[in-house]
C-alpha positions in Angstrom: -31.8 0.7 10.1 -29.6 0.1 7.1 -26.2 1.5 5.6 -24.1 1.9 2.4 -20.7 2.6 1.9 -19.8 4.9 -1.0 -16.3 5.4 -1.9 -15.1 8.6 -0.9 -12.6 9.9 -3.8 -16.0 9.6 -6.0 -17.9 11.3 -3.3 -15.3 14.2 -3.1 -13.0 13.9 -6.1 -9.1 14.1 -5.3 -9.7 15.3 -1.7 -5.7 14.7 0.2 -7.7 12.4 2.9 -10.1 11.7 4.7 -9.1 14.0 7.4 -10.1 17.6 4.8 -12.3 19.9 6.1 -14.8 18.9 3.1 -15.5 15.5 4.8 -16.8 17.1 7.7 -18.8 19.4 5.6 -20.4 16.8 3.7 -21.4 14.8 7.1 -23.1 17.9 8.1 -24.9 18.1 5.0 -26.0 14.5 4.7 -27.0 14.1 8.5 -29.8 16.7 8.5 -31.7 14.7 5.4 -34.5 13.1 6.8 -34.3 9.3 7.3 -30.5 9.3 7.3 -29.4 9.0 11.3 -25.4 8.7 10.9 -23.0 9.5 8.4 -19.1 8.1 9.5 -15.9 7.8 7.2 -14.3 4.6 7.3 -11.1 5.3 7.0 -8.9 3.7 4.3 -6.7 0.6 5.3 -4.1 -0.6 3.2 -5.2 -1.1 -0.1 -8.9 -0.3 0.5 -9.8 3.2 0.3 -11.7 5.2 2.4 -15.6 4.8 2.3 -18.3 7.4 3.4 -20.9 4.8 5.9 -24.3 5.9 5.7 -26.7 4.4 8.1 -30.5 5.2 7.2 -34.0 4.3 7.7 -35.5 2.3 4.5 -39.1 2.8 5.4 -38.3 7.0 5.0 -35.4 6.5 2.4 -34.4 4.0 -0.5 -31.1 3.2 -0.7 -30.5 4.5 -4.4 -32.0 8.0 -2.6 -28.9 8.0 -0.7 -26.3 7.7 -2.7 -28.4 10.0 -4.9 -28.2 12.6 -1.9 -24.2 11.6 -1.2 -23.8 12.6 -4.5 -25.7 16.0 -4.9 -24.4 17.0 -1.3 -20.4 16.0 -2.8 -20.6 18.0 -5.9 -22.1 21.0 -3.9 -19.1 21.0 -2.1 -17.0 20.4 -4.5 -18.3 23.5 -6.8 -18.0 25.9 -3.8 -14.9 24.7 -1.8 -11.4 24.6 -3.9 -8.2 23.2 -3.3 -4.5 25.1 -4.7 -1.6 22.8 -4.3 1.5 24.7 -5.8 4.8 25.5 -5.7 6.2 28.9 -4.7 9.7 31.0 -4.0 10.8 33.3 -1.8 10.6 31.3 1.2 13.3 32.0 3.2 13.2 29.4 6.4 10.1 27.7 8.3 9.7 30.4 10.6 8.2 32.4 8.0 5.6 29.9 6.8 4.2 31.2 9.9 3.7 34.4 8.8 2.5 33.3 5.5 -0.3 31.2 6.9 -1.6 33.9 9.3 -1.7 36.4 6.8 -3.3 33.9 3.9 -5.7 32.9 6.3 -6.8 36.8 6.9 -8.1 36.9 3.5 -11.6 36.8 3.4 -12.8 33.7 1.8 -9.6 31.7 2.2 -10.5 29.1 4.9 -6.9 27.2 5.0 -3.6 27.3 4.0 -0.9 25.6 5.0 2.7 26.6 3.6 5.9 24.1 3.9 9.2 25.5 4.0 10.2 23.9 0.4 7.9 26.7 -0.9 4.9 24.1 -1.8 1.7 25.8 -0.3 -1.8 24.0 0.5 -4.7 26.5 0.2 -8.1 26.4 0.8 -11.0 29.0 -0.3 -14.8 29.4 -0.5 -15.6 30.3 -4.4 -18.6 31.9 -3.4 -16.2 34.7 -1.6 -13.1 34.8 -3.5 -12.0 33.9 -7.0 -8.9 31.7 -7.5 -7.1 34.7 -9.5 -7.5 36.7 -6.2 -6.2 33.6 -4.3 -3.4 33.6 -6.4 -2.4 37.3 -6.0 -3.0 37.2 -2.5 -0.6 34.8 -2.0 2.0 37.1 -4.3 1.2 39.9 -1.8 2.9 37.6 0.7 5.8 38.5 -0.8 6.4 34.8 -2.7 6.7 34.5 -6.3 4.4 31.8 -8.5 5.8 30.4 -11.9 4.3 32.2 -15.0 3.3 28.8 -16.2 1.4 28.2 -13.3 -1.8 26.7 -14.4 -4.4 25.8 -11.6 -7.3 23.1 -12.6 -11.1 24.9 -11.7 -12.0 21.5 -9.6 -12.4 20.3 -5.4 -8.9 18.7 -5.9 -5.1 20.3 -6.0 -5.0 22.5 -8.4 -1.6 23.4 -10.3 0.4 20.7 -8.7 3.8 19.9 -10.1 7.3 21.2 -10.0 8.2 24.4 -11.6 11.7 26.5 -11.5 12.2 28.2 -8.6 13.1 31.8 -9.0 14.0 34.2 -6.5 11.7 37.5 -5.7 9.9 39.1 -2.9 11.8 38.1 0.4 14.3 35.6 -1.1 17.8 35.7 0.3 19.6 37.1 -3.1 21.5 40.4 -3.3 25.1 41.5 -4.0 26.5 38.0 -4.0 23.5 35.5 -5.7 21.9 33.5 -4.2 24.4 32.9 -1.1 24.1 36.4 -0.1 23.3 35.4 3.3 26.0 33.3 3.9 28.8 35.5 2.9 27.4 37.9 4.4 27.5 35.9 7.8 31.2 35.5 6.8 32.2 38.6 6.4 30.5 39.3 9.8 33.0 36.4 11.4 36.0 37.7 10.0 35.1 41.4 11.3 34.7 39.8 14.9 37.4 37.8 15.0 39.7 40.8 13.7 38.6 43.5 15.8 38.6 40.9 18.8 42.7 40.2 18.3 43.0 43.9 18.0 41.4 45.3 21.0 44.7 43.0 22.2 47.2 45.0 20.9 48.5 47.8 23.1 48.7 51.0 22.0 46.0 50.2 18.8 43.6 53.4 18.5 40.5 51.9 20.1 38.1 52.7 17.6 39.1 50.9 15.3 38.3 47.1 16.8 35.1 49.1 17.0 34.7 50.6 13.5 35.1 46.4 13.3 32.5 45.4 15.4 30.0 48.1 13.7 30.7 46.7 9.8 30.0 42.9 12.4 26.6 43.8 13.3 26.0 45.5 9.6 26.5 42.3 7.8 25.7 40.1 11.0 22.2 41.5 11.5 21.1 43.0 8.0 18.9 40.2 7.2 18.2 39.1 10.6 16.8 43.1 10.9 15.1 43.1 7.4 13.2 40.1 8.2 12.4 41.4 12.1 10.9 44.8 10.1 8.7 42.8 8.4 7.7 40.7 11.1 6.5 43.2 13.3 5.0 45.1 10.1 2.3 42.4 10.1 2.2 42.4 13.7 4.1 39.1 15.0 7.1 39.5 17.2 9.4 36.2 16.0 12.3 35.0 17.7 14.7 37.3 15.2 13.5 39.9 16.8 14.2 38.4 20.0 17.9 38.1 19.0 18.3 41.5 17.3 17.3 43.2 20.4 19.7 41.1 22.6 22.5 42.7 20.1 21.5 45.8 20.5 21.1 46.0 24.2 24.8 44.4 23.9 26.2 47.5 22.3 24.4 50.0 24.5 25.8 48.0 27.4 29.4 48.7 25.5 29.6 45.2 24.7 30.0 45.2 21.3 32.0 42.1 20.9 29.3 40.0 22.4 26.6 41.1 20.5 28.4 40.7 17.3 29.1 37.1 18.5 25.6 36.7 18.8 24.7 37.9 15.2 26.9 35.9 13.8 26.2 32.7 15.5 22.5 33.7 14.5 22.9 34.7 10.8 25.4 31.9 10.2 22.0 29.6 11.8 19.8 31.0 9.1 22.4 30.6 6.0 22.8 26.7 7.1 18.6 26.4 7.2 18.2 28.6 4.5 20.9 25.8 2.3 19.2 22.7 4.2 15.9 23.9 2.4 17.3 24.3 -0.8 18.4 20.7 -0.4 15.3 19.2 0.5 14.1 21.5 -2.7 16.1 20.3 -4.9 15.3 16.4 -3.5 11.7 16.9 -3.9 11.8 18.9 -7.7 14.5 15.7 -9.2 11.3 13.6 -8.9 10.0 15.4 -11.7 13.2 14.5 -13.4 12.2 10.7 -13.5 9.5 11.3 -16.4 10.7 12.5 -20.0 9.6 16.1 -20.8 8.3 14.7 -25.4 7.0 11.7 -26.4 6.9 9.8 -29.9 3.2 10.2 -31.0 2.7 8.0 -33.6 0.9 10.0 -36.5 -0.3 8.6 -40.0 2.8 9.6 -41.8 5.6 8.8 -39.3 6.5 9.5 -35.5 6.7 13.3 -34.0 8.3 14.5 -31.0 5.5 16.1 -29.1 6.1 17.5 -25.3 4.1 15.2 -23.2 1.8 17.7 -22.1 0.1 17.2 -25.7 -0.8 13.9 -25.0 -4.4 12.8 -24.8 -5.5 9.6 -23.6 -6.0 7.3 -27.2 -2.5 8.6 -28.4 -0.4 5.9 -29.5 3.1 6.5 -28.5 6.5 5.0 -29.7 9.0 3.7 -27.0 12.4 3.2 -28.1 14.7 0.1 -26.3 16.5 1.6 -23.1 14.4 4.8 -23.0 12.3 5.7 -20.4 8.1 5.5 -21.2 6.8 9.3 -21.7 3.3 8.6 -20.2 0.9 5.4 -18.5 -0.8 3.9 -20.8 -1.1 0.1 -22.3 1.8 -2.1 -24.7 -0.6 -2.6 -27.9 2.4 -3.7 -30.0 6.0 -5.3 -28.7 7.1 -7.5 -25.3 9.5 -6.3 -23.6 11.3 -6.3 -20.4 10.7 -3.0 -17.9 12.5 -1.7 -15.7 10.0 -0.1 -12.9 12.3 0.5 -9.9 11.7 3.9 -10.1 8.2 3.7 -9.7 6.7 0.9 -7.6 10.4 -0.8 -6.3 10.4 -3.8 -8.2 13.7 -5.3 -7.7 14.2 -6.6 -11.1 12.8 -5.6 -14.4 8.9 -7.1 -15.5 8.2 -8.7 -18.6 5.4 -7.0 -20.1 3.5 -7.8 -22.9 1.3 -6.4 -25.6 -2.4 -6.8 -25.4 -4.9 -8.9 -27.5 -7.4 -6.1 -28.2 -5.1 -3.2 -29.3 -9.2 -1.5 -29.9 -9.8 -1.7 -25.9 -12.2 0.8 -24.2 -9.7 3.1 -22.7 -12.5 3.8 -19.7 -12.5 -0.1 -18.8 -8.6 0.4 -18.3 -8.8 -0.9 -14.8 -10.1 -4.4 -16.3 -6.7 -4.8 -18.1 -4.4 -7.6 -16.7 -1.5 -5.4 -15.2 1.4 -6.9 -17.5 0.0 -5.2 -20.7 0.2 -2.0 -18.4 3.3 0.5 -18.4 4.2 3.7 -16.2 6.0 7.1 -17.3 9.3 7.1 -15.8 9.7 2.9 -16.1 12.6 2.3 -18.5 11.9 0.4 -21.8 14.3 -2.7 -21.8 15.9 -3.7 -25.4 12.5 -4.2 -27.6 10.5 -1.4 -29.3 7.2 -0.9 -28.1 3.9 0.8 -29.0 1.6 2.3 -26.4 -1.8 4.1 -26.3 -2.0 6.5 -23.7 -4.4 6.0 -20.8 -3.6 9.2 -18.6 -2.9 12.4 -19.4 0.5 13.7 -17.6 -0.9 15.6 -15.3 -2.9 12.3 -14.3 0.3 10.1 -14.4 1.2 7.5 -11.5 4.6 9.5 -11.1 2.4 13.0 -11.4 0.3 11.6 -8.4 3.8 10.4 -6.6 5.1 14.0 -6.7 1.2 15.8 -5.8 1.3 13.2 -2.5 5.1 14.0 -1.6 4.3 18.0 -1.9 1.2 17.2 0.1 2.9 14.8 2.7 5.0 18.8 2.8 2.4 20.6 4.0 0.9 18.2 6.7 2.1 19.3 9.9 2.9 16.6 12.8 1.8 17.5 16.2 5.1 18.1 16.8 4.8 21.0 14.5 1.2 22.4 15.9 2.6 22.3 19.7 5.9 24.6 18.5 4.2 26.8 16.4 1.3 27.5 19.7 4.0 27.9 22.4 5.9 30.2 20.1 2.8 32.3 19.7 2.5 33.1 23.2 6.4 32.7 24.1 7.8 35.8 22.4 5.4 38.5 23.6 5.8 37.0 27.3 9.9 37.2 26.8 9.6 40.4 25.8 7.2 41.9 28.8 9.2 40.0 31.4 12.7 41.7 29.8 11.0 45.2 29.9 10.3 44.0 33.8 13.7 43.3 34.2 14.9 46.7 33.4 13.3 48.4 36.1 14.3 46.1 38.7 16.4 48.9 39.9 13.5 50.3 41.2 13.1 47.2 43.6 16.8 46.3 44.5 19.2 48.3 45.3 21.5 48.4 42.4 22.0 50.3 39.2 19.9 50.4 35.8 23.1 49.5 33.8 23.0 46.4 35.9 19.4 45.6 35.5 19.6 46.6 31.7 22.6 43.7 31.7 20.6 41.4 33.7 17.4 41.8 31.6 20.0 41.5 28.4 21.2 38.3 29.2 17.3 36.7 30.2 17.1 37.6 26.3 19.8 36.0 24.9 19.1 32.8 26.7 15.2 32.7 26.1 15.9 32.9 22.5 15.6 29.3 21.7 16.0 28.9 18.0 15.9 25.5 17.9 12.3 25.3 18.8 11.2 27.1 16.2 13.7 25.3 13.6 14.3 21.8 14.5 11.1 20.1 14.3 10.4 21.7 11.2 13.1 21.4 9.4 14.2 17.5 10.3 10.5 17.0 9.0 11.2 18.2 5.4 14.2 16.9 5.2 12.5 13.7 5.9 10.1 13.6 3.9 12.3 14.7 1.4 15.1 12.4 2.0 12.9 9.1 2.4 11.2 10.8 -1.2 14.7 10.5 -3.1 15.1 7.0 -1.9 11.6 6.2 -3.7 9.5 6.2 0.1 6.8 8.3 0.0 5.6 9.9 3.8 2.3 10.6 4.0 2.9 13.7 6.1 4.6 14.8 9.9 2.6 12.4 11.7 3.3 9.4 9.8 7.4 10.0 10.1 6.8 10.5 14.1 5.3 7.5 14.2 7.8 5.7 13.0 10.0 6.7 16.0 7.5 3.8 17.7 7.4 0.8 15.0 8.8 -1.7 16.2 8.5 -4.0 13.3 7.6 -3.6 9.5 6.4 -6.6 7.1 7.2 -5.8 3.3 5.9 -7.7 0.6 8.0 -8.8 -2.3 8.4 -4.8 -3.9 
């Protein structure tokens, strides 16, 4: 028995790692050839990449058969099973990624789909069974919005990656005050408790009025918190919200209205706060875009034109000006000059680079060139002019590929995540059956239904435990997203957990 190791990226082009569904598809399809007993992935390590190990019998099978069968099998898969990677709004907080997924996952012919709270979604779906338009419009059904300029690539990898303008549609969290809607509204819903609470203090106050108060508390308190329990239960799922908004409302049967306005509040106030964080971490993630110039020089026969970068084709010679930042990779055929590439790899201090002999060089041997003739978009040009032909298109660029891995490290969930999201599943509905339990007790003891009601009441309130379905979550985005502003990339959930266990870390000199 012998093996060969293929390279997986060429097996499966732009695949997020060797832990996609497409791997396991293409072992399955290369094990039942005859004369090939095992198919493995080795899986990448440090600067080697991850290799597809075929072990096979050379009397049945030559060698050059098998990668000839790797290859066939890879761009089967690759023609039938597609990959979206884009950004969306709308999404409110992670709780309803949730939601998102389920119902994305319904759709016939979508297989995965994974959604982040940022709004950057990782789908999945069979061609044979559903075009990407319908993908597309299934995930605007959800209720997000995609950018107009969304533009996704027909290939295995992420299609559409990048960073567009988030808008707000659907279920976003605008309305009579912007964008901060819920927030004042939680506010408003503070102030209306706290006033009607010093009131019901005053003697001889008419008594509805503290609560007329508490009423216009649990309006703004819970109108969010109800919209989004509507929906919820619309597609079926009982979430924590709902959870919470019955707890208020068993409050103000129970004639304690102050109480359950307390709890709205606390609640609504909760979501505003997550709801901000996630803007944060949105904002974090989109300023990476920021680090590459939107036009480039081209260099034409009669001068220099300011072209947007997205015009640029590999063989276009490009002008950089001193102290400008470099509009696209590509290779110094004309200047020397000091750059600045902090932005991009870490280098402390900025690298001399220098033109290249053969200014004529096969742009498809690029690899080949010495790396101090080679430039990055987003490096900054130090005080000499420089001439560069263009290697990579932009949506190809090292800092394009930087922001696809950060919004794919966004939608790979750490364990962490996958044991929450499973125990909530289950949680909820068993809450509510044992509160509905609760209220007959009366039945049982001997005591009256206003005092089982309360009982039951308050096992709801305390077995609302938002925390488990936020923190995890959300201190993984703002992570990923933090360590991603300081120029470290996280490859996901998983890799930030485990970091929780390192107990040391060698760097090399960047």
């Amino acid at each position: 028995m012998e093996k060969t190791k293929l390279n997986l990226e060429l097996i499966l082009p732009d695949i997020p790692d060797e832990r996609d569904a497409c791997v396991t598809r293409i072992i399955s399809e290369l094990e039942h050839h005859h004369g090939i007993q095992k198919v493995h992935i080795v899986p990448r390590n440090g600067s080697a990449k991850a290799q597809l190990c075929l072990h096979y019998d050379p009397d049945v099978i030559l060698a050059d058969q098998v990668e000839k069968l790797a290859g066939q099998a890879g761009a089967k898969i690759t023609n039938q099973y597609h990959h979206l990677l884009i950004e969306a709004s709308g999404i409110r907080h992670q709780r309803q990624t949730r939601l998102i997924e389920t119902e994305l996952t319904g759709v016939k012919g979508i297989i995965f789909a994974s959604v982040a709270g940022s709004g950057v979604l990782s789908v999945e779906y069979d061609t044979s069974l559903i075009t990407e338009h319908e993908v597309l419009h299934a995930i605007e059904r959800t209720g997000l919005r995609i950018p107009h300029d969304h533009e996704a690539h027909e290939q295995h990898g992420h299609a559409g990656s990048g960073t567009h303008d988030h808008g707000t549609h659907g279920h976003s969290h605008g309305g009579v005050f912007g964008k901060n809607s819920e927030l004042i509204f939680s506010i408003i819903c503070g102030i209306l408790l706290v006033t009607g609470f010093g009131l019901s203090f005053i003697k001889n106050i008419n008594t509805y009025l503290p609560l007329i108060l508490y009423i216009g508390a649990y309006f703004s308190g819970g109108f969010f918190t109800s919209k989004e329990a509507a929906e919820s239960i619309a597609k079926g799922k009982f979430e924590i919200d709902f959870l919470m908004l019955v707890a208020a409302i068993g409050a103000a049967i129970l004639g304690n209205w102050a109480e359950g306005a307390l709890l709205l509040f606390l609640f609504s106030l909760s979501h505003a706060l997550e709801h901000y964080a996630m803007e944060k971490a949105r904002k974090s993630i989109s300023a990476l875009s920021g680090l590459a110039p939107k036009t480039a020089l081209l260099k034409t026969a009669t001068g220099t034109k300011e072209v947007d970068i997205d015009e640029l084709k590999p063989g276009n010679i490009i002008v950089i000006k001193p102290d400008t930042k470099v509009a696209a990779d590509g290779i110094i055929i004309s200047g020397n000059s000091n750059v600045n590439q902090a932005p991009i790899t870490g280098e402390s201090i900025p690298v001399e680079k220098t033109e290249t002999e053969d200014p004529d060089f096969d742009i498809s041997k690029e690899a080949l060139i010495d790396q101090k003739h080679k430039v990055f978009a987003g490096t900054i040009n130090g005080n000499q002019l420089l001439e560069i032909k263009v290697t990579k298109p932009a949506s190809d660029s090292t800092i394009a590929r930087l922001i696809k891995m950060v919004n794919e490290a966004q939608t790979q969930k750490s364990p962490t995540q996958h044991l929450a999201d499973k125990f909530e599943k289950y949680y909820v509905p068993a809450v509510l059956i044992l509160v509905v339990m609760l209220c007959f007790a009366f039945l049982v003891i001997d005591e009256s239904f206003s005092t089982s009601f309360y009982r039951a009441m308050s096992v709801l309130v305390a077995a609302s435990p938002c925390a488990l379905a936020i923190s995890t979550p959300s201190a993984v985005l703002s992570g990923v997203a933090r360590a991603a502003r300081a120029g470290v990339l996280v490859k996901g959930g998983k890799p930030l957990e485990d970091m929780g266990e390192i107990s040391a870390i060698a760097f090399d000199k960047t």
